[in-house]
FIKOLZA-1660 file (N, C-alpha, C; in steps of 0.1 Angstrom, whole numbers, plus 5000, padded with zeros to 4 digits):
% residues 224
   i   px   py   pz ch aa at
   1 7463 1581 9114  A  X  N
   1 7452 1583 9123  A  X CA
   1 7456 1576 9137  A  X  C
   2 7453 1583 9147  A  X  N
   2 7457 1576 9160  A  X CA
   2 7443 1572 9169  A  X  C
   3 7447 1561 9178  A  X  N
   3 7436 1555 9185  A  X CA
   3 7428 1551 9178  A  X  C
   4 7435 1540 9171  A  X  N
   4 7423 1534 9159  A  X CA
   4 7412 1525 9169  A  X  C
   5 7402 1527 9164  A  X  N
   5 7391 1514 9172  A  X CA
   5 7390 1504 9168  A  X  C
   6 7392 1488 9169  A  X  N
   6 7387 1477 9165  A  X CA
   6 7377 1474 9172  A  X  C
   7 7371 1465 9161  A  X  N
   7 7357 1457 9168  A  X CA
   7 7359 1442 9163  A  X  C
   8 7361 1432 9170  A  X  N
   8 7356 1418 9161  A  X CA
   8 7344 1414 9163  A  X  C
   9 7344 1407 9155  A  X  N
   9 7330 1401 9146  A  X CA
   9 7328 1389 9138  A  X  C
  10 7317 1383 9142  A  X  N
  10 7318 1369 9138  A  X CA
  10 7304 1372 9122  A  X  C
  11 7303 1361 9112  A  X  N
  11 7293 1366 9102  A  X CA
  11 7278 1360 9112  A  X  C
  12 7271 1363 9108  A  X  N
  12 7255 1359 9115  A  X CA
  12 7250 1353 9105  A  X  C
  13 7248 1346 9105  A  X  N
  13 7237 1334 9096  A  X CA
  13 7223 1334 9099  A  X  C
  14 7219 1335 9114  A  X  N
  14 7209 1336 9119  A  X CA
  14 7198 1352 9113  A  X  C
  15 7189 1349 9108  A  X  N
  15 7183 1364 9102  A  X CA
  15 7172 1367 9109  A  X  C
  16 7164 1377 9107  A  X  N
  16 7149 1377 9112  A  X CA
  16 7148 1380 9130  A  X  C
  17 7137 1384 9133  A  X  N
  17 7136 1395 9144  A  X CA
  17 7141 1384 9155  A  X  C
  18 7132 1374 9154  A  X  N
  18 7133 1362 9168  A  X CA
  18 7150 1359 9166  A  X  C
  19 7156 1357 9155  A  X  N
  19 7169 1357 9155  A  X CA
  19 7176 1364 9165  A  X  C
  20 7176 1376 9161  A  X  N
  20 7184 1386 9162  A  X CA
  20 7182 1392 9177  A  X  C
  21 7170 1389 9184  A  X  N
  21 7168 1390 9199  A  X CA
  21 7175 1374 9208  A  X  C
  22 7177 1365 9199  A  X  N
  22 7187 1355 9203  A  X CA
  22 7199 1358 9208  A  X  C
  23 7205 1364 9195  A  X  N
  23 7219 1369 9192  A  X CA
  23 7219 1378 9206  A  X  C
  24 7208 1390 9208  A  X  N
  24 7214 1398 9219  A  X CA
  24 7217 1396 9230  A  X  C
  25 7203 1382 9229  A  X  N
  25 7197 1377 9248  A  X CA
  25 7209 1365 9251  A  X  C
  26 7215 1353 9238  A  X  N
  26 7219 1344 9244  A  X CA
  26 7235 1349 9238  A  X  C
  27 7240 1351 9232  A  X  N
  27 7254 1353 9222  A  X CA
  27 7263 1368 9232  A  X  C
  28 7249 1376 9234  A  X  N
  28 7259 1388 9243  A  X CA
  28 7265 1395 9230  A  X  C
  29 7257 1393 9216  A  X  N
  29 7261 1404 9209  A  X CA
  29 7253 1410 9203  A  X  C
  30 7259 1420 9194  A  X  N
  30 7245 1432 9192  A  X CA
  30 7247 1428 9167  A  X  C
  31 7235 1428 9168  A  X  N
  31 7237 1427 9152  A  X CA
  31 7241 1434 9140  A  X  C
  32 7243 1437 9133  A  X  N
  32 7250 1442 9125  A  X CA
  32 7249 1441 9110  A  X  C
  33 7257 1448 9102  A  X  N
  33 7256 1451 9086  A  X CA
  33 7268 1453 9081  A  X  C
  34 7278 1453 9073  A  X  N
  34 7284 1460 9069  A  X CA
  34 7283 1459 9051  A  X  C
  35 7281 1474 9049  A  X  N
  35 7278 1476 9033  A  X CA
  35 7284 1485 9023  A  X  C
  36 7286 1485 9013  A  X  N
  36 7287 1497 9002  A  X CA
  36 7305 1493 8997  A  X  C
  37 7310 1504 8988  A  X  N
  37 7320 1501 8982  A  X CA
  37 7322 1490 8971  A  X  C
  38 7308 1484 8964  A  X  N
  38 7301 1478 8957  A  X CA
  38 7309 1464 8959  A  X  C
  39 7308 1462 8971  A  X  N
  39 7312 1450 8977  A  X CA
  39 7296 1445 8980  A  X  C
  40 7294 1430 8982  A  X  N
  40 7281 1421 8989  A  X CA
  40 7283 1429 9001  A  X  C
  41 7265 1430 9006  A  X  N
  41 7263 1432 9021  A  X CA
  41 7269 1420 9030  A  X  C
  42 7272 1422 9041  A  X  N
  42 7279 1409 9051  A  X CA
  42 7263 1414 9066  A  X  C
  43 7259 1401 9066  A  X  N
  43 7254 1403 9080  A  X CA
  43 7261 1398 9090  A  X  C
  44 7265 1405 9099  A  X  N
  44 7274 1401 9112  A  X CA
  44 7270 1407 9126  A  X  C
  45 7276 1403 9134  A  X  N
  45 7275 1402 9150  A  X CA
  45 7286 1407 9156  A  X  C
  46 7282 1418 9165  A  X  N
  46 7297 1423 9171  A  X CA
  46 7293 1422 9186  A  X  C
  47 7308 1415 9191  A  X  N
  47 7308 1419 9206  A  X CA
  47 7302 1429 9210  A  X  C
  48 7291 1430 9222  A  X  N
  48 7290 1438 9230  A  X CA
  48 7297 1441 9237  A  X  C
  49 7304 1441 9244  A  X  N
  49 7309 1444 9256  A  X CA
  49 7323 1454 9246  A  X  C
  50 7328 1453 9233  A  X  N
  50 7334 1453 9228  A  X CA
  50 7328 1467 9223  A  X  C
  51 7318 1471 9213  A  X  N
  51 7309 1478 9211  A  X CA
  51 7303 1492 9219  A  X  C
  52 7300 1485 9233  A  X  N
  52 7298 1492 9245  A  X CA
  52 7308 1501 9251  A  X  C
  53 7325 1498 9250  A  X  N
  53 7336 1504 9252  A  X CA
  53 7339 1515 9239  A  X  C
  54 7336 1511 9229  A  X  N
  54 7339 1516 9216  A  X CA
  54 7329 1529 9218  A  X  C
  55 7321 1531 9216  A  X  N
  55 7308 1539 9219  A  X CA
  55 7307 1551 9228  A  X  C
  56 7317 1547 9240  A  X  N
  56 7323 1561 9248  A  X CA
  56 7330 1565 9244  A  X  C
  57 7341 1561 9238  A  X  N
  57 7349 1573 9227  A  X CA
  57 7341 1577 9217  A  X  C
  58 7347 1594 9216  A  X  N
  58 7338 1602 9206  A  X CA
  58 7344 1601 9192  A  X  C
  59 7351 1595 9192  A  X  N
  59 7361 1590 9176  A  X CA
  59 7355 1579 9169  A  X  C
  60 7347 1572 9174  A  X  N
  60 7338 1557 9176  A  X CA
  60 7329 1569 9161  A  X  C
  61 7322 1578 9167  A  X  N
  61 7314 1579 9156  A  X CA
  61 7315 1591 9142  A  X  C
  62 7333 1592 9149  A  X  N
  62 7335 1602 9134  A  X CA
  62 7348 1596 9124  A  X  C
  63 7354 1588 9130  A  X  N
  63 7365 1580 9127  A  X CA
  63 7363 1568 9116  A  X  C
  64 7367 1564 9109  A  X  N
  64 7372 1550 9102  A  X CA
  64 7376 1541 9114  A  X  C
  65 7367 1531 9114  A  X  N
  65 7371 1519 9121  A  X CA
  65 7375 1510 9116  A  X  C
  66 7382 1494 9124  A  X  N
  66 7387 1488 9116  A  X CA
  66 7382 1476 9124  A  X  C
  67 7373 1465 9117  A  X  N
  67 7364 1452 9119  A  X CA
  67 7374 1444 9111  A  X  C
  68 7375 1434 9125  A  X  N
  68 7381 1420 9122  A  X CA
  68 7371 1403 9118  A  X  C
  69 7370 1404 9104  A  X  N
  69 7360 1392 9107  A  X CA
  69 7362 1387 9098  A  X  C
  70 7359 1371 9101  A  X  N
  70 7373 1362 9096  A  X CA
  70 7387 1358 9089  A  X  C
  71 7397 1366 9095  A  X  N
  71 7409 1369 9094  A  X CA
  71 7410 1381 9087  A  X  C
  72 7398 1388 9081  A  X  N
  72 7398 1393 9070  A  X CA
  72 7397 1409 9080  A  X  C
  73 7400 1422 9077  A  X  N
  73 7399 1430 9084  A  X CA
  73 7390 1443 9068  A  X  C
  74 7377 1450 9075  A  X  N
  74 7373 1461 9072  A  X CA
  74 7372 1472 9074  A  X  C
  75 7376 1481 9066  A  X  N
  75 7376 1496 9070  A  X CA
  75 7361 1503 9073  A  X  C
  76 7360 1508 9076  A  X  N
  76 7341 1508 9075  A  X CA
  76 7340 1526 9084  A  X  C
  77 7330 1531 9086  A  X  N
  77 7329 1542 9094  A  X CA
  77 7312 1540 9096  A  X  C
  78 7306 1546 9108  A  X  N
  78 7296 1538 9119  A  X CA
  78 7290 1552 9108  A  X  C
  79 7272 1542 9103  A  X  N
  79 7261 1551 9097  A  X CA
  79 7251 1552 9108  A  X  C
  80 7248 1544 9112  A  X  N
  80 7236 1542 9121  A  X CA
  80 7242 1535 9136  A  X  C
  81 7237 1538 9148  A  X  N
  81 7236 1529 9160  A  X CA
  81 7225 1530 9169  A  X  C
  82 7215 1519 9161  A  X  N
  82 7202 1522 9170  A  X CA
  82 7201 1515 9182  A  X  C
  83 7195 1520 9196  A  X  N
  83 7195 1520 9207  A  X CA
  83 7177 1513 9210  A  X  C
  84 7178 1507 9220  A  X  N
  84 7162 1507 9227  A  X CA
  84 7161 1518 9235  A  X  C
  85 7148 1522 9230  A  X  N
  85 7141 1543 9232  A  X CA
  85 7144 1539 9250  A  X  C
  86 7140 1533 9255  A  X  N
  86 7140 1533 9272  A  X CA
  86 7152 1533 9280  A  X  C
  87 7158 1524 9275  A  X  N
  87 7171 1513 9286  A  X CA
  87 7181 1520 9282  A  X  C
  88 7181 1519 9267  A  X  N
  88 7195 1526 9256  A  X CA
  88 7202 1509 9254  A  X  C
  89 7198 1504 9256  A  X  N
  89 7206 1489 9251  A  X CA
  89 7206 1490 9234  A  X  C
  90 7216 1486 9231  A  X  N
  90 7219 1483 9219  A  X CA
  90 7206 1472 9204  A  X  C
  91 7210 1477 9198  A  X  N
  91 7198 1468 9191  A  X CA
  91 7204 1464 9174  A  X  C
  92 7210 1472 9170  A  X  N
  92 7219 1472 9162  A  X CA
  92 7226 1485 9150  A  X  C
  93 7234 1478 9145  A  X  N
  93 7249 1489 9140  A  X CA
  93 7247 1488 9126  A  X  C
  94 7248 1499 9115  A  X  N
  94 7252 1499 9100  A  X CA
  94 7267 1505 9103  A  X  C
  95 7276 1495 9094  A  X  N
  95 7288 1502 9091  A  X CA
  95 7289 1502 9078  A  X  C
  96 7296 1514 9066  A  X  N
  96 7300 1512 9054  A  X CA
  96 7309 1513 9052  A  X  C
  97 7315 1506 9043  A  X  N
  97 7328 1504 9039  A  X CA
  97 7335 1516 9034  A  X  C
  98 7350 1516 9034  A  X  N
  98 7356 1532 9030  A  X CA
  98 7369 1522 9027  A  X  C
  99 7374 1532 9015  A  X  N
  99 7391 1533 9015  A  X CA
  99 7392 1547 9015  A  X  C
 100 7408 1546 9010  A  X  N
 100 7410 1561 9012  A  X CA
 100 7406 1570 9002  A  X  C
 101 7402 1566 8992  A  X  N
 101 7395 1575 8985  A  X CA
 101 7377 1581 8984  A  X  C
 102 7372 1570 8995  A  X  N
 102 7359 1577 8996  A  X CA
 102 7353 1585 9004  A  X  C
 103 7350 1598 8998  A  X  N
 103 7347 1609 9005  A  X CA
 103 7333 1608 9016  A  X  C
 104 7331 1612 9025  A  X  N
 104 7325 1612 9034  A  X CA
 104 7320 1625 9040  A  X  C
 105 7308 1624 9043  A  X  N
 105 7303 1635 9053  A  X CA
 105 7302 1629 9068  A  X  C
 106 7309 1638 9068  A  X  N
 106 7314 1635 9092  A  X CA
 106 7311 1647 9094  A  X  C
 107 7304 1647 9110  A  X  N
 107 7305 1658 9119  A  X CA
 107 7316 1656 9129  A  X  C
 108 7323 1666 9126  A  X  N
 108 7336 1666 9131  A  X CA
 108 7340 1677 9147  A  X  C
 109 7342 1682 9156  A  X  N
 109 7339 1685 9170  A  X CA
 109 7351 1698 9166  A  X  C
 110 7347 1713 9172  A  X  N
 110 7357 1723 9173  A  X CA
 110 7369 1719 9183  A  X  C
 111 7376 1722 9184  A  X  N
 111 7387 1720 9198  A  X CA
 111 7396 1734 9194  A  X  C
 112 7391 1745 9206  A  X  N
 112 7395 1758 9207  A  X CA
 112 7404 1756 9220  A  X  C
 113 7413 1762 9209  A  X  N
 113 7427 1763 9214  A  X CA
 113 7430 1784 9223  A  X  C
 114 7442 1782 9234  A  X  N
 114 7446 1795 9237  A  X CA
 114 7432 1799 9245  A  X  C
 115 7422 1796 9250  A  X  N
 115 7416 1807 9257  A  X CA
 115 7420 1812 9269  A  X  C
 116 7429 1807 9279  A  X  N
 116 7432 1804 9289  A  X CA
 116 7444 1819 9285  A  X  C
 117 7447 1825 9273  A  X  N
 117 7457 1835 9271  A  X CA
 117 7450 1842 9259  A  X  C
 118 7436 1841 9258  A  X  N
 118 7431 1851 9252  A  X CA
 118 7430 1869 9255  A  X  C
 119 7434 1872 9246  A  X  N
 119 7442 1887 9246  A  X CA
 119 7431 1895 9246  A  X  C
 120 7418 1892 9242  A  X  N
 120 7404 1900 9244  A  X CA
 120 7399 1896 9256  A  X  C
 121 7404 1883 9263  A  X  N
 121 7400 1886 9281  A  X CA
 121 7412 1892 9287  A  X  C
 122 7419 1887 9283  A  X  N
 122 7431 1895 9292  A  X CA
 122 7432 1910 9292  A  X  C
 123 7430 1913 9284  A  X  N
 123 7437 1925 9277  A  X CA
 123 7426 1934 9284  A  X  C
 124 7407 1932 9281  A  X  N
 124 7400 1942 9280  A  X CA
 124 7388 1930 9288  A  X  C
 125 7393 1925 9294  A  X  N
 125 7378 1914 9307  A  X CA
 125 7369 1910 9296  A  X  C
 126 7372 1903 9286  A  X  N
 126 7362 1904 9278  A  X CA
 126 7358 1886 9277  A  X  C
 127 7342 1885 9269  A  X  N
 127 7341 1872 9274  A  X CA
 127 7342 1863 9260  A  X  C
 128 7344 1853 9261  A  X  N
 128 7344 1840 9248  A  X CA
 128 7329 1834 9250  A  X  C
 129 7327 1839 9237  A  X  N
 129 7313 1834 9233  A  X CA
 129 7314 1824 9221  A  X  C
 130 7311 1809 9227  A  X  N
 130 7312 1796 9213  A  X CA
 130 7296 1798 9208  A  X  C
 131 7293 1801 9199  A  X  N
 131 7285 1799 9188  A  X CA
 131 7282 1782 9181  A  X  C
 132 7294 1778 9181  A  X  N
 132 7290 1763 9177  A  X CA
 132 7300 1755 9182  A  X  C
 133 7296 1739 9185  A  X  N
 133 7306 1732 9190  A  X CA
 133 7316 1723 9178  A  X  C
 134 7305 1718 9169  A  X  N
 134 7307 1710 9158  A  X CA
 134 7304 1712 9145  A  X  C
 135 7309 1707 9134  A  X  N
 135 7304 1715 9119  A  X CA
 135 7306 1701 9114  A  X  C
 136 7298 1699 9104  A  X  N
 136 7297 1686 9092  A  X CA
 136 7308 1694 9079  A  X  C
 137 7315 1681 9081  A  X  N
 137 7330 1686 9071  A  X CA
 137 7326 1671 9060  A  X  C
 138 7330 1678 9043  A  X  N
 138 7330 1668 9038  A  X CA
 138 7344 1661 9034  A  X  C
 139 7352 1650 9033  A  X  N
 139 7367 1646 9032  A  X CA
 139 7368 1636 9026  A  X  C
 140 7381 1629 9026  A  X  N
 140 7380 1617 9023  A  X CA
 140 7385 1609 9036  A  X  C
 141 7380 1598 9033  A  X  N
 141 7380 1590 9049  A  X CA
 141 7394 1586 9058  A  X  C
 142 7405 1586 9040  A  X  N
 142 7417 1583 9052  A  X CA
 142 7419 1599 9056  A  X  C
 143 7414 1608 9055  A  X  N
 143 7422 1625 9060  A  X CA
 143 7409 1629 9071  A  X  C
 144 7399 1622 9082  A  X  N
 144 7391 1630 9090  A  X CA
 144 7396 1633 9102  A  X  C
 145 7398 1644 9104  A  X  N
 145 7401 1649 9115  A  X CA
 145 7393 1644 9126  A  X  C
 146 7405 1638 9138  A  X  N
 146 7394 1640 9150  A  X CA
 146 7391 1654 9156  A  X  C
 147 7396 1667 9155  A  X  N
 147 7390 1676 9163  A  X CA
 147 7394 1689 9148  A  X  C
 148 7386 1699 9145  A  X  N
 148 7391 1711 9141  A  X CA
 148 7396 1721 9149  A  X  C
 149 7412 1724 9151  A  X  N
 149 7416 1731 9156  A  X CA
 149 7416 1747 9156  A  X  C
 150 7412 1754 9162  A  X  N
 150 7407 1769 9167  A  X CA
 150 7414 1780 9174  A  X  C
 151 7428 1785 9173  A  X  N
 151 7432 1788 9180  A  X CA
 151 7425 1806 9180  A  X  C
 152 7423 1806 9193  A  X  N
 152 7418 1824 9199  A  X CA
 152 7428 1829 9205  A  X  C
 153 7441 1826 9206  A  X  N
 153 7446 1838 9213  A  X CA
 153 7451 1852 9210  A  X  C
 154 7450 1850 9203  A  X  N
 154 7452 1866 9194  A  X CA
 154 7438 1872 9191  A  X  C
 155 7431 1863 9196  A  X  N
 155 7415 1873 9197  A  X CA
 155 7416 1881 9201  A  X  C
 156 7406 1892 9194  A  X  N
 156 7405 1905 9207  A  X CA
 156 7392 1911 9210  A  X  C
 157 7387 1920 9217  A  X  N
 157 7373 1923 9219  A  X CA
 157 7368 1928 9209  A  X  C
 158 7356 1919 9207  A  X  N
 158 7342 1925 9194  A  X CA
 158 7348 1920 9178  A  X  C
 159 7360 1908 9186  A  X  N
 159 7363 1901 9172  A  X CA
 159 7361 1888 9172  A  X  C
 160 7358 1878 9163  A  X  N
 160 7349 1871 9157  A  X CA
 160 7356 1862 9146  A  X  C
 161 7355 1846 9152  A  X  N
 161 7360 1839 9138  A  X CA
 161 7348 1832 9134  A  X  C
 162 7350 1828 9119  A  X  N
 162 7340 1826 9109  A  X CA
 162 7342 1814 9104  A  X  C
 163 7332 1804 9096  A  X  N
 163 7334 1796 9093  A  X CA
 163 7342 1797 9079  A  X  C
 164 7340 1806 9076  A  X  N
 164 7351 1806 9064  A  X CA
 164 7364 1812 9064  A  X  C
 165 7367 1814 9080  A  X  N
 165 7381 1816 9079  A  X CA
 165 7388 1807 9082  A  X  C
 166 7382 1793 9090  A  X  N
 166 7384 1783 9093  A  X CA
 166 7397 1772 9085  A  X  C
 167 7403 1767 9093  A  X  N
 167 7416 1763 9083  A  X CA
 167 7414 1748 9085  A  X  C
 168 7408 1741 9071  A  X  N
 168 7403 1726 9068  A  X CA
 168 7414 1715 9064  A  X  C
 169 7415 1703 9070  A  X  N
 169 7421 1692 9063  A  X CA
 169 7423 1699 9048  A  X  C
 170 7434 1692 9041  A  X  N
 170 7438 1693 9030  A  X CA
 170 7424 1685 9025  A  X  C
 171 7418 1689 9010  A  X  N
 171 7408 1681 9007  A  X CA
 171 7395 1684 9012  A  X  C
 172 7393 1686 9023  A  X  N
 172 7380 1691 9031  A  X CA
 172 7373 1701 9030  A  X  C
 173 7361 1703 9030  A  X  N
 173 7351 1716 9029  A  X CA
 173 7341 1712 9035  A  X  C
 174 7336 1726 9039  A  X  N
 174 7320 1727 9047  A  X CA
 174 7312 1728 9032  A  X  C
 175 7303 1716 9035  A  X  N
 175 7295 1713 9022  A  X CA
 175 7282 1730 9020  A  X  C
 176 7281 1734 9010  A  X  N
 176 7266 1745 9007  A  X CA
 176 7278 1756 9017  A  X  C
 177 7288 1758 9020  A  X  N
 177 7295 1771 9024  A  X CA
 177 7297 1781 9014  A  X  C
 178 7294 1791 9017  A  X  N
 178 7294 1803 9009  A  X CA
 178 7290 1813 9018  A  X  C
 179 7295 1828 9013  A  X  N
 179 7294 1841 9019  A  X CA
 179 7278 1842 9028  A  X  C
 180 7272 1840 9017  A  X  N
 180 7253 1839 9023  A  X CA
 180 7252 1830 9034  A  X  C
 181 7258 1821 9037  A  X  N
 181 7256 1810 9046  A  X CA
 181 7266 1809 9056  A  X  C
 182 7277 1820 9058  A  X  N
 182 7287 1821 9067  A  X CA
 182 7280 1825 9081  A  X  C
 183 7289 1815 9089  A  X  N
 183 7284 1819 9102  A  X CA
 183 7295 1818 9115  A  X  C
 184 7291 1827 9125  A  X  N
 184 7301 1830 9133  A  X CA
 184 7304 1816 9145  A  X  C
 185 7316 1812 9150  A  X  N
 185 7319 1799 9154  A  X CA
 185 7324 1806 9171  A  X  C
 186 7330 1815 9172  A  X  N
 186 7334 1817 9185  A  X CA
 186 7339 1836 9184  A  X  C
 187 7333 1843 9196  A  X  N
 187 7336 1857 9193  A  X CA
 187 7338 1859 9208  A  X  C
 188 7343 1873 9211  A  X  N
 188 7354 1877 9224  A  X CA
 188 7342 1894 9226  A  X  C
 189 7329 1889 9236  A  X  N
 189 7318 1901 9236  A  X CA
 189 7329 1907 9247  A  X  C
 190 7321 1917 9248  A  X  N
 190 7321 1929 9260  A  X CA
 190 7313 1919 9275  A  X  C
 191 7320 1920 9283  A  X  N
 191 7307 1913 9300  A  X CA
 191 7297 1921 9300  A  X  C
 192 7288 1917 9303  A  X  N
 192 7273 1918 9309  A  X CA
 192 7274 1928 9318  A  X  C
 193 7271 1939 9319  A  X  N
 193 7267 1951 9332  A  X CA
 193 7255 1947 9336  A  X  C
 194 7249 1944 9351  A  X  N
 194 7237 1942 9360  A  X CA
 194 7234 1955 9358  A  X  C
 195 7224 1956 9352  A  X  N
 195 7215 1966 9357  A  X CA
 195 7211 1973 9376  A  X  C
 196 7218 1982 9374  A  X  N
 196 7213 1988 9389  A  X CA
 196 7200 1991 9398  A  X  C
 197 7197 1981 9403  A  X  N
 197 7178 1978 9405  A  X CA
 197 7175 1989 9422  A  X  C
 198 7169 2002 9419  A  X  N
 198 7170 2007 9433  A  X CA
 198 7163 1996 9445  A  X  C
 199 7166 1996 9452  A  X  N
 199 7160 1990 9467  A  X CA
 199 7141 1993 9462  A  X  C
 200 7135 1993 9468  A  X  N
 200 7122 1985 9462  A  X CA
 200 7111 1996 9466  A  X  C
 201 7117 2000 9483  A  X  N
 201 7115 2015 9488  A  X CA
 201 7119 2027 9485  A  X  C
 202 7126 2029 9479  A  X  N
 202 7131 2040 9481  A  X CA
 202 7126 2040 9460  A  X  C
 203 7123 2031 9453  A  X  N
 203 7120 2030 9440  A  X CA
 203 7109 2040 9443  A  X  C
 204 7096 2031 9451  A  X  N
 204 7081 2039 9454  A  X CA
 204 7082 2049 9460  A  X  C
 205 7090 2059 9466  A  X  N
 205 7095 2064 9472  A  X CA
 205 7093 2083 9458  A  X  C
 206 7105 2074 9453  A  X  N
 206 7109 2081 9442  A  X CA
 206 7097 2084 9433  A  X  C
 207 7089 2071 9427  A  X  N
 207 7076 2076 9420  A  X CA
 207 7071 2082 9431  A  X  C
 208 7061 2085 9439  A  X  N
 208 7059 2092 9447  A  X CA
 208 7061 2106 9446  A  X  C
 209 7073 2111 9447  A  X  N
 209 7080 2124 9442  A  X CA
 209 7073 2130 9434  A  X  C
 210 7077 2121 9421  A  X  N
 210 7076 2126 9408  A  X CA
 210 7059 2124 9405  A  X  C
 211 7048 2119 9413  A  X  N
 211 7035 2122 9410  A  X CA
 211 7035 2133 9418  A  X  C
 212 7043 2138 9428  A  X  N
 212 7036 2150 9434  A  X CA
 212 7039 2162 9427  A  X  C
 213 7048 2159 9419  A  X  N
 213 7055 2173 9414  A  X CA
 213 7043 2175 9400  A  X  C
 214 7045 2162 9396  A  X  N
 214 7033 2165 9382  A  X CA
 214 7024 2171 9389  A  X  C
 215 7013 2168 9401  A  X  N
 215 7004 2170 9404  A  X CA
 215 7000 2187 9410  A  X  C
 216 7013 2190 9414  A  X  N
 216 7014 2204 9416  A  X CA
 216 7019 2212 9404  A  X  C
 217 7022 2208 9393  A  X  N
 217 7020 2215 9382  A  X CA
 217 7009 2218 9375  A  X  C
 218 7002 2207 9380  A  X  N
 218 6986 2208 9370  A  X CA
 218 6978 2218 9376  A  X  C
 219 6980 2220 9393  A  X  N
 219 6970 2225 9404  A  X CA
 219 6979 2238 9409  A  X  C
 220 6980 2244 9402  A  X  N
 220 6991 2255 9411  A  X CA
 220 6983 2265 9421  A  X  C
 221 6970 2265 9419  A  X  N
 221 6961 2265 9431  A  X CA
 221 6967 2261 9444  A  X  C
 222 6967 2246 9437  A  X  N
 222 6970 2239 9457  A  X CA
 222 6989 2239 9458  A  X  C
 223 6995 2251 9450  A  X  N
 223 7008 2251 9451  A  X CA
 223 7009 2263 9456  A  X  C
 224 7001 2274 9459  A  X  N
 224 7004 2285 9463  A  X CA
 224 6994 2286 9478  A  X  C
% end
């Protein structure tokens, strides 16, 4: 895996709400959890400012991270990061533990490849329509992909890739996928033709015409 994230982290001793608005107002860190792997829960404290950098990478929330806290390092992958609803300040983080054997559900990001030499625009002006950006893949945690790769250049017009044509980490599947539940991820339409709108006068112009013509068919009295 590349661009691993670390976070360090000290344990929290301090518990309870008035606590834990301590920790954020005087320590400058945000609170924390780390659980499961039928290990004890640990309550801990992670740098902010550390946390805060971590968090603009998009790997931060589909990746295996690695927590350094007391000499001891954890594998973990981010469950929760709750925010304050207003500001967006941090309030606190669940991480649970992983090796490489525990399977995981991650939403994992498409990364379409070749459109810039797609052969259904090139070829016939045709347009790339994404259907989805991201799909929940289930794996095991040392094999998550940061991006599913998508290549379209050999697309052509009014053709269409599917989630089951999709080519997954070794190990990996779209969890409940099946024929009934298949859906389209990126297709190469036909462009849009503008409808030709006459000028606005010459429209009423035109009805006009055509009530007079009706109107001398009905009256051929007033036509002779």
């Amino acid at each position: 895996m590349s661009n691993e994230i670390i976070l360090n982290a000290d344990l929290r001793i301090r518990t309870g709400t008035n606590k834990t608005r301590e920790i954020r107002r005087e320590d400058s860190m945000v609170p924390a959890i780390i659980y499961g792997n039928e290990q004890e829960s640990k309550n801990i404290k992670v740098k902010l400012n550390e946390l805060t950098k971590a968090s603009k990478n998009e790997l931060f929330y589909t990746q295996v991270l690695l927590i350094k806290l007391e000499g001891q390092e954890e594998k973990v992958v981010l469950k929760e990061l709750q925010r304050e609803p207003v500001k967006g300040k941090f309030l606190h983080a669940d991480f649970q533990r992983v090796s490489g054997k525990t399977k995981l559900k991650v939403v994992v990001p498409f990364r379409f490849i070749g459109e810039d030499n797609c052969e259904g625009v090139k070829t016939d002006g045709g347009v790339i329509a994404k259907a989805m950006s991201e799909i929940e893949i289930a794996c095991l945690a040392g094999n998550i992909p940061e991006a599913i790769e998508i290549d379209i250049t050999n697309l052509m017009l009014h053709e269409a890739i599917r989630l089951t044509e999709l080519k997954l980490p070794e190990g990996a599947e779209i969890p409940g996928l099946d024929a009934a539940h298949d859906q389209m991820v990126v297709s190469v339409n036909a462009p849009r033709v503008e409808a030709e709108i006459a000028p606005e006068g010459e429209a009423t112009e035109e009805a006009s015409d055509a009530k007079d013509d009706e109107g001398s068919a009905d009256n051929p009295e007033e036509s002779s």
